[in-house]
C-alpha positions as CSV (number, residue, x, y, z in Angstrom):
1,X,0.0,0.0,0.0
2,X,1.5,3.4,-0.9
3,X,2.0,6.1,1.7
4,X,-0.5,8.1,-0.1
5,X,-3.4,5.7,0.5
6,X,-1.8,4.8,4.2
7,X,-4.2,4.4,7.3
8,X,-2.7,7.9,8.6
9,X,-3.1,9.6,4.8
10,X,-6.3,11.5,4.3
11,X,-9.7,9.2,3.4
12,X,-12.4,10.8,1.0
13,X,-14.7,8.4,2.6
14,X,-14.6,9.5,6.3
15,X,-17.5,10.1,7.5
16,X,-17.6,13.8,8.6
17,X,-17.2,14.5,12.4
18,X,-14.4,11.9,12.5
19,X,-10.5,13.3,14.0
20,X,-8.4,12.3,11.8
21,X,-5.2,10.7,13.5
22,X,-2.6,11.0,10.9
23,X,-1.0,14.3,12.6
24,X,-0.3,12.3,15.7
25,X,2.1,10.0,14.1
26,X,3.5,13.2,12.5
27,X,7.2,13.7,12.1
28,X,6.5,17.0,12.2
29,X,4.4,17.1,15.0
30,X,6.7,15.2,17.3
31,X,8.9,18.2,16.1
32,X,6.9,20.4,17.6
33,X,5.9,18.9,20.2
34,X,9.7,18.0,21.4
35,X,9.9,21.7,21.5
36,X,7.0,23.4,23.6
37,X,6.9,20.3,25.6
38,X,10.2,19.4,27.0
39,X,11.8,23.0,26.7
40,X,8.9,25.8,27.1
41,X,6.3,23.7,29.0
42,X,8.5,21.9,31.5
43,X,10.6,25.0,32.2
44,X,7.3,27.0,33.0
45,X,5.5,24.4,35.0
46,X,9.2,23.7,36.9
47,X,9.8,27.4,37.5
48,X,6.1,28.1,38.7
49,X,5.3,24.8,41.0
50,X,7.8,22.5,43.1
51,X,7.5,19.2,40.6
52,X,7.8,16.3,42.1
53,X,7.7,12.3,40.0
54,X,7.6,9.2,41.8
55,X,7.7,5.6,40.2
56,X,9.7,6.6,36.4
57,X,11.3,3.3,37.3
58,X,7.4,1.2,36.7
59,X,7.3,2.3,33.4
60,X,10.9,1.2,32.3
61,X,9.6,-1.4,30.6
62,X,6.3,0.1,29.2
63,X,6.2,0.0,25.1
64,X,3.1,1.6,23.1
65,X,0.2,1.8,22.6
66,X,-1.1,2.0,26.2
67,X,-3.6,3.8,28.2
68,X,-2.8,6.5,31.2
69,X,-5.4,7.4,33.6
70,X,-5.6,9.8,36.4
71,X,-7.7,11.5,39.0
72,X,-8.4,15.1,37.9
73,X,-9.0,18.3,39.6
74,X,-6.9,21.1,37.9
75,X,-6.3,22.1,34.6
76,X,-2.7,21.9,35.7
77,X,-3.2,18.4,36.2
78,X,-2.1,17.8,32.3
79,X,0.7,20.0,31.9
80,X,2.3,18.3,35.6
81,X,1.9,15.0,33.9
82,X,3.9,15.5,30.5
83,X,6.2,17.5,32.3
84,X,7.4,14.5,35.1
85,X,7.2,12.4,32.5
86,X,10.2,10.6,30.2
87,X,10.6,12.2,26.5
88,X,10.4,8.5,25.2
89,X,6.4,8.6,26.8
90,X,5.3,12.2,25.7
91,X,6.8,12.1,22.5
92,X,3.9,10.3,21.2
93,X,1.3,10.7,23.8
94,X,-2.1,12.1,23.1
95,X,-4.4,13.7,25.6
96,X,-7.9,13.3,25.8
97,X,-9.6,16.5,26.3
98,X,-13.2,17.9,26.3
99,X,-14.1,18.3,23.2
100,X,-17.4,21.2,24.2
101,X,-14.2,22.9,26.4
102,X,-11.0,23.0,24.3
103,X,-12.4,22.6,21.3
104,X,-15.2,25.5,21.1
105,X,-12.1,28.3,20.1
106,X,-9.2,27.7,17.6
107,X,-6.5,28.9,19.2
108,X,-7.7,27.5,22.3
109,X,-7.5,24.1,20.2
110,X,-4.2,24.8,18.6
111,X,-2.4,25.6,21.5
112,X,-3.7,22.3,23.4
113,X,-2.9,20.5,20.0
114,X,0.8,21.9,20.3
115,X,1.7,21.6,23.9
116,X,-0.5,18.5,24.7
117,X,-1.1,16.7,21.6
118,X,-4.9,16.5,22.2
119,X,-7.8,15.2,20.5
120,X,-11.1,15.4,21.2
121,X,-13.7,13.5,23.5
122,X,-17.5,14.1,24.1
123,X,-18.7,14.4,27.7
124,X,-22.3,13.2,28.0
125,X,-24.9,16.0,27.6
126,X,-22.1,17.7,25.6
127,X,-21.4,16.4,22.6
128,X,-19.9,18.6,19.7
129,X,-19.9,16.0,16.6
130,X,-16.3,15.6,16.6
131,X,-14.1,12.5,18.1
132,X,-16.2,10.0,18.1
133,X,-13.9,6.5,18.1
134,X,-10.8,8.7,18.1
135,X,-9.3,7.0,21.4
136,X,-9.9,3.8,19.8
137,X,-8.2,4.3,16.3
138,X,-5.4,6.3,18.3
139,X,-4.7,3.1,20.0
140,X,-4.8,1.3,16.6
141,X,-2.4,3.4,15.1
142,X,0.0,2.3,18.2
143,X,-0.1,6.0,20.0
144,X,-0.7,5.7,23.9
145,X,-3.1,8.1,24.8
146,X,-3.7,9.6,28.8
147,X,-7.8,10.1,29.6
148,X,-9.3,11.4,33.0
149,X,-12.0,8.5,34.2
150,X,-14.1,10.9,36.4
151,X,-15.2,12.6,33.3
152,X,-14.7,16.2,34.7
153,X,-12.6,18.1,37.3
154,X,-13.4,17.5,41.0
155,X,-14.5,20.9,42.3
156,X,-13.8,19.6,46.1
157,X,-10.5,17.6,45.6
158,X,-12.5,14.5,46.5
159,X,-11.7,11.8,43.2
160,X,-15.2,10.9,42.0
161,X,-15.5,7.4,40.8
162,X,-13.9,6.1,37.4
163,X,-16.6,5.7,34.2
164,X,-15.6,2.4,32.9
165,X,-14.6,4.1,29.3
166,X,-10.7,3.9,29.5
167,X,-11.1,0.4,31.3
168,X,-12.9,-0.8,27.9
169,X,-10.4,0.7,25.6
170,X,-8.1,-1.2,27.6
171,X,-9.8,-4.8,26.9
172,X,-10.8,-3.9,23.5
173,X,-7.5,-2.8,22.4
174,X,-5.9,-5.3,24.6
175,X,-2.9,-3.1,26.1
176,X,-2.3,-2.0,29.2
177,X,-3.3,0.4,32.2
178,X,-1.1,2.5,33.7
179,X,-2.5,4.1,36.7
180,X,-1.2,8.2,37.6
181,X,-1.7,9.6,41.0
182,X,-1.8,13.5,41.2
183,X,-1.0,15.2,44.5
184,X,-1.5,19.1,45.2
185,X,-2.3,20.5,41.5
186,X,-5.5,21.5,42.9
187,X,-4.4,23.3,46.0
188,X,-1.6,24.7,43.4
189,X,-4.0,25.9,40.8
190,X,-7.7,25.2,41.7
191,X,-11.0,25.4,39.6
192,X,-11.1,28.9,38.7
193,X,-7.6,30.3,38.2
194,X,-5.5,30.6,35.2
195,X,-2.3,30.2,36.5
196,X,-0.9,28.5,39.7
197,X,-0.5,30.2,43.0
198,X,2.4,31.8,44.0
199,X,5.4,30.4,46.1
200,X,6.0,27.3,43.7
201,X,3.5,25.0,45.4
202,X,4.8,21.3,45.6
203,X,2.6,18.9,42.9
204,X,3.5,15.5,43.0
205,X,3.4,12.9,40.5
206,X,2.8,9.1,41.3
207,X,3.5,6.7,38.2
208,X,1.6,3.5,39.4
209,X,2.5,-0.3,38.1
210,X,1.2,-1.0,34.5
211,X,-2.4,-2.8,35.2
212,X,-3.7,-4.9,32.5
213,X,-7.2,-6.6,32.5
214,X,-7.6,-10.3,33.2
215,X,-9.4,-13.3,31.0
216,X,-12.9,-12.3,31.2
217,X,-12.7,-9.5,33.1
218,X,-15.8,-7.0,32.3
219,X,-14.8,-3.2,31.7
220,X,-16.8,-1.9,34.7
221,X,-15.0,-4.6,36.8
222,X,-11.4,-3.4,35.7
223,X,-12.4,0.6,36.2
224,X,-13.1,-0.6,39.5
225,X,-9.8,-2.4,40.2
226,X,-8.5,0.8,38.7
227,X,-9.9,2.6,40.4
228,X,-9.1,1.2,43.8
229,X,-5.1,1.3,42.9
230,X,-5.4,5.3,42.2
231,X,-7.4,5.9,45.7
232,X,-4.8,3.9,47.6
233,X,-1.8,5.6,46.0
234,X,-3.2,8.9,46.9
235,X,-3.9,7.4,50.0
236,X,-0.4,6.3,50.8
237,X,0.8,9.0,48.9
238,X,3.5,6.5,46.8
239,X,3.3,4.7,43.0
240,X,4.6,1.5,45.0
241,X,1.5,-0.2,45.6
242,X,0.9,-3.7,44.7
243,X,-2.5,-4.1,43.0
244,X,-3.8,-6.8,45.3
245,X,-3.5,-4.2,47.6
246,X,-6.2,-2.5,46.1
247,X,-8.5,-5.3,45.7
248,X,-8.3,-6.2,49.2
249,X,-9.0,-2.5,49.9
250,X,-11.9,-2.4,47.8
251,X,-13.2,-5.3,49.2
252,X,-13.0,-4.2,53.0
253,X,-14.7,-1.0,52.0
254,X,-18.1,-2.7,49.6
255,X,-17.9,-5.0,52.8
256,X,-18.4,-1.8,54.9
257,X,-20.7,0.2,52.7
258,X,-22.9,-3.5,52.9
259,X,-22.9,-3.6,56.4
């Protein structure tokens, strides 16, 4: 097959709506990209907050396509992420972002395409028409993508629970979940503000164990195992948690709730 009639070359029969994905497997974009992200954006978010990254050494071993997920609650939450991570994971990351949010304005859109190669994704109640099964041919294409479960920022800090979404990309696409735990970015820049408080406020970044669904395993039952790791790494505050851990946590708490 010729490059010109390649998966990632332009189709005359897409169906309109649909992201295209060839731009993320862009030389040119990872040109970019190399640029604002590992010199202007980790340089800003560095000299503005006290950046913290626990757990690099969990994803050693971690090749693409896979999915990230975290617990959200700033809009810093993002830019904290690609900048603790390795250049080897955000030179092809894509970020999942609201599609009704940063994709209403376009230069809001082409400044979240630069700095965070984003793509669309409809929130319930809020869809624009774009996006739909872009996570999904992302993953096809063999580029990782990072998604937010709870949907939306939490307003009170408190991690709402995980929609099982990124769990069923996960079985579909059958690759991996690696589990991010995010500590101050809302006291550092909460709903509201446009840039983080002063003093360089410490925001920590916990890279958890790749998690990948078992035989069988439904996606709301995985979200939920998920799930559990995230809350008790933010509990513990450290990526080094064994995911049994979590199952026996989220056991001992529907045990509670049932009695």
């Amino acid at each position: 097959m010729s490059k010109r009639h390649s998966a990632d070359a332009p189709r005359r029969d897409q169906p309109v709506g649909v992201t295209p994905t060839r731009r993320y497997n862009a030389r040119w974009h990872r040109f970019c990209r190399a640029f604002s992200q590992r010199i202007l954006l980790r340089t800003v978010v560095r000299s503005v907050t006290n950046l913290k990254v626990e757990g690099r050494d969990n994803i050693v071993a971690l090749t693409r396509p896979y999915v990230m997920v975290a617990n959200h609650a700033s809009h810093l939450d993002t830019a904290a992420i690609i900048a603790a991570m390795p250049a080897r994971v955000t030179r092809h990351l894509a970020v999942g972002a609201a599609a009704d949010y940063f994709y209403s304005r376009w230069w809001i859109k082409a400044l979240t395409s630069l700095f965070f190669n984003t793509y669309p994704i409809n929130r319930p109640g809020r869809e624009s028409g774009t996006g739909k099964g872009t996570s999904q041919r992302l993953l096809r294409d063999n580029v990782p993508i990072l998604v937010y479960p709870e949907g939306t920022r939490s307003r009170d800090g408190v991690m709402r629970p995980f929609k099982p979404g990124a769990a069923a990309l996960c079985i579909s696409a059958r690759v991996p979940c690696v589990p991010i735990a995010l500590l101050g970015a809302r006291e550092a820049m909460p709903v509201g503000r446009s840039w983080p408080k002063s003093g360089r406020p410490t925001v920590r970044v916990l890279i958890g164990r790749p998690m990948s669904p078992e035989l069988g395993e439904k996606p709301r039952e995985f979200s939920a195992r998920v799930e559990a790791q995230v809350r008790l790494m933010l509990e513990m505050q450290t990526p080094y948690v064994v995911p049994s851990a979590a199952r026996a946590r989220r056991r001992l708490d529907s045990q509670e709730e049932a009695s």
